[in-house]
C-alpha positions as CSV (number, residue, x, y, z in Angstrom):
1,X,-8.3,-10.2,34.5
2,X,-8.4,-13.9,35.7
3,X,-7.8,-11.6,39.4
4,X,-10.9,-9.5,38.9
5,X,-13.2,-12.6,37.6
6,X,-12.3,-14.3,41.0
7,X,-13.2,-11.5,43.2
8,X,-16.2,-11.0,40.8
9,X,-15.9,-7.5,39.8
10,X,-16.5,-8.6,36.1
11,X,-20.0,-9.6,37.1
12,X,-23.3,-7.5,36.6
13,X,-21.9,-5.2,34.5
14,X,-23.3,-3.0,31.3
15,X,-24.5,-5.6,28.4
16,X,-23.3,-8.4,30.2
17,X,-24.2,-11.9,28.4
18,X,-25.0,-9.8,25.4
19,X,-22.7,-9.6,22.3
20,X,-20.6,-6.7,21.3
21,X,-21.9,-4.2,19.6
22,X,-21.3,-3.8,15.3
23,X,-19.0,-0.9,15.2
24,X,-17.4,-1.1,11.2
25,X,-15.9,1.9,12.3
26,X,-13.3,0.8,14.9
27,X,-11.6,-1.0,11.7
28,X,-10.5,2.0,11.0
29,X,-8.4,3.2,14.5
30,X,-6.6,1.3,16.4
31,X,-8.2,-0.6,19.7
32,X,-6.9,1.7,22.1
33,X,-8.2,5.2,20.2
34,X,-11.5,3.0,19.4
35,X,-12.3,2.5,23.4
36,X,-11.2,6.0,24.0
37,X,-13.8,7.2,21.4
38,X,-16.1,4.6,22.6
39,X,-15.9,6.3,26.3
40,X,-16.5,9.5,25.4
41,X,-19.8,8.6,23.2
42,X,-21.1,6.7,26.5
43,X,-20.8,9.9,28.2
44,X,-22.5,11.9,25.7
45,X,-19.0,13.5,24.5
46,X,-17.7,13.5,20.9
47,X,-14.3,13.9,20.1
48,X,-13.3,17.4,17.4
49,X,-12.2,15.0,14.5
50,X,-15.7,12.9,15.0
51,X,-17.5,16.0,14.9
52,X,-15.4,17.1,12.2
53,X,-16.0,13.9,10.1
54,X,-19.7,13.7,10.6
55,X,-19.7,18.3,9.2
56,X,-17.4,16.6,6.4
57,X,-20.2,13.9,5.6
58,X,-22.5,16.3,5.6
59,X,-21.0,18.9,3.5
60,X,-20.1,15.9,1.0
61,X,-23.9,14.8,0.8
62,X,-24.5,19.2,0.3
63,X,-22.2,19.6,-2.6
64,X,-23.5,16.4,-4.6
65,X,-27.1,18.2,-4.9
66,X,-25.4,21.5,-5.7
67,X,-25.3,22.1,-9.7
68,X,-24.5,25.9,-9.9
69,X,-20.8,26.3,-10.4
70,X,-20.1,29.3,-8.1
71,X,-22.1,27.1,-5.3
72,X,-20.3,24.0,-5.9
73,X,-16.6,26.1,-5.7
74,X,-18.1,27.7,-2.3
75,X,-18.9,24.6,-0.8
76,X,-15.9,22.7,-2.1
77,X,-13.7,25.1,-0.3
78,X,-16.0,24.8,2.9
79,X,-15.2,20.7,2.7
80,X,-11.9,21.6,2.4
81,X,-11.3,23.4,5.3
82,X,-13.3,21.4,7.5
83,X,-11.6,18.4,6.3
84,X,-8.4,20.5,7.3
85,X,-9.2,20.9,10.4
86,X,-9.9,17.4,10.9
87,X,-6.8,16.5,9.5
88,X,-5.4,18.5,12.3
89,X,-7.4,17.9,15.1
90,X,-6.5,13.6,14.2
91,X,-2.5,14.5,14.4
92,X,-2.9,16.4,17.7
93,X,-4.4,13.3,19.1
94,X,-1.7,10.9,17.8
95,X,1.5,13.4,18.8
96,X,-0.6,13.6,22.3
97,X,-1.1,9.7,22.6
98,X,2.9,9.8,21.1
99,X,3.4,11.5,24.4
């Protein structure tokens, strides 16, 4: 790093002088998967298990309004799949990063 300042390749980039961003989120993954995730939202690209996690938010927010029984069973087994799938699509990534 101390090489790149010297040559001045860290200069007159993105938000320089400014101060990082709040991201609570990045608690919750570790530094490398949180600039891998924070990459792919710069370029417009979300990862399965983000997209997953927001349809999981969503469908959490869906089933606390719902009061019918039969409705609340349908959408708790729609949570549960899609939290499934997240579940998968987050141990993909970490046997890929694994190598």
């Amino acid at each position: 790093m101390l090489k790149a300042l010297a040559e001045g390749k860290l200069s007159g980039l993105e938000g320089e002088g400014k101060p990082l961003p709040y991201r609570p989120g990045d608690a919750f993954v570790s530094a490398g998967d949180a600039v891998g995730f924070r990459i792919m939202a710069e370029a417009g690209v979300l990862p399965e298990e983000i997209v997953l996690k927001k349809q999981a938010a969503a469908q959490r927010a869906h089933l606390a309004t719902l009061t019918n029984p039969e409705a609340r069973k349908a959408a708790m087994a729609e949570l549960a799949r899609i939290e499934l799938r997240q579940a998968i699509a987050e141990d993909a990534r970490r046997k890929f990063l694994r190598g």
